[in-house]
Phi, psi and omega in degrees: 000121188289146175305087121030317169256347186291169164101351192285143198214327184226136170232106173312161171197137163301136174267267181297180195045352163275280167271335180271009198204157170251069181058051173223133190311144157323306171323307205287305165326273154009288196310278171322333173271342146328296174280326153305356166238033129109042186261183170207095162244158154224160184342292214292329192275310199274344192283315174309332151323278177326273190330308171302308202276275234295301184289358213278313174293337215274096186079025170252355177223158203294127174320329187272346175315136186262160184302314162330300163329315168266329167298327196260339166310298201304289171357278186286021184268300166293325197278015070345346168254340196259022182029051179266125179255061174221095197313293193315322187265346179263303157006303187275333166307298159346267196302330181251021160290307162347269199304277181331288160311340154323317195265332183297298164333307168296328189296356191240358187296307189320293178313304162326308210247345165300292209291308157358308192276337157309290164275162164271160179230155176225166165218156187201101184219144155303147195176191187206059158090351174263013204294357208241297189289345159268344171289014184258335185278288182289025160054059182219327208309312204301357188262346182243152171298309192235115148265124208239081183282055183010310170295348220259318190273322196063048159202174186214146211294162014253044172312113159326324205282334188270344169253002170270350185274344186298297194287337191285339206279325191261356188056036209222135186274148187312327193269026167238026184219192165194136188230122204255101174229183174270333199268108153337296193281315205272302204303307204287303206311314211259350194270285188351301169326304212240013125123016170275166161302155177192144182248138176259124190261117160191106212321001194258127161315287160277089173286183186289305232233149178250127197307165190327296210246131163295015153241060172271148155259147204231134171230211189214323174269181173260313176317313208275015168268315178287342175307300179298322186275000000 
């Protein structure tokens, strides 16, 4: 059976809920700190909320903004749909969106600097016009060629046009690349449009859902790409 990766030269990758996460989406974070701090919502109330904050930012913040910046837009965003008044509790949903992704990130620096030495890397996120100053702030940028910023491009995945903007920047055809998310609807659905490979990251062992393609490879760590590649 022939290898599956030759030929492979970039490896694409999503950013939150990918690298900042070991594959659970913002919302979902969001959601849980939320309820950790002693709010009592539920999806049905809170995901239009996020979504109305989450699209508000989007091209609304400074090219120079740092990820605190932007988790506190998105923050006081839901906490006005969800009419939560209390500054200290969004301060704190904020501060420990932060702090986590942070650690999750350092924690991926390695696997970055593995594949880096294999590959060319790329990121290709829905993102809201800073993807280049925060991966410059949380120290990963230096790992990658291309960064491909949904605001930046004016379009969102699983638009063909924002991972074709990738492969173009990098000069590589989709069956020389591989692209790597959390997402079902975005990452898999939009590499799949344009004919790239693609691996699906999700914490569930048994997911709920059967992955885009049936010979999708599928992992559960972000760690398990090196392995896999």
């Amino acid at each position: 059976m022939p290898n599956q990766d030759e030929g492979l030269s970039v490896v694409l990758l999503d950013f939150g809920g990918t690298l900042d996460a070991d594959g659970v989406a913002w919302k979902e974070r969001f959601f849980r700190l939320w309820h950790e701090e002693g709010e009592e919502i539920t999806h049905e109330r809170f995901d239009p909320a996020f979504y109305a904050a989450d699209d508000a930012v989007v091209g609304a913040v400074a090219a120079a903004a740092s990820l605190l910046e932007t988790v506190e837009r998105i923050v006081w965003g839901v906490a006005r749909g969800l009419n939560v008044k209390d500054p200290a509790v969004v301060r704190r949903v904020a501060d420990r969106f932060v702090q986590e992704a942070q650690a999750s990130l350092r924690a991926h620096t390695r696997l970055l600097s593995l594949l880096s030495s294999r590959y060319r890397l790329g990121i290709v996120s829905n993102f809201y016009g800073n993807l280049a100053a925060v991966c410059t702030e949380v120290e990963i940028g230096r790992y990658f060629t291309v960064l491909v910023d949904s605001a930046c491009v004016g379009c969102v995945k699983p638009d063909s046009r924002i991972f074709q903007a990738a492969l173009a920047g990098l000069n590589v055809k989709p069956d020389q690349a591989v692209f790597v998310g959390d997402s079902l609807s975005r990452d898999m659905v939009g590499a799949r449009g344009i004919g790239m490979p693609h691996i699906w990251l999700t914490p569930q062992t048994v997911p709920a859902e059967q992955p885009c393609c049936p010979d999708d490879r599928v992992i559960h760590r972000l760690e398990d790409l090196g392995r896999l590649l």
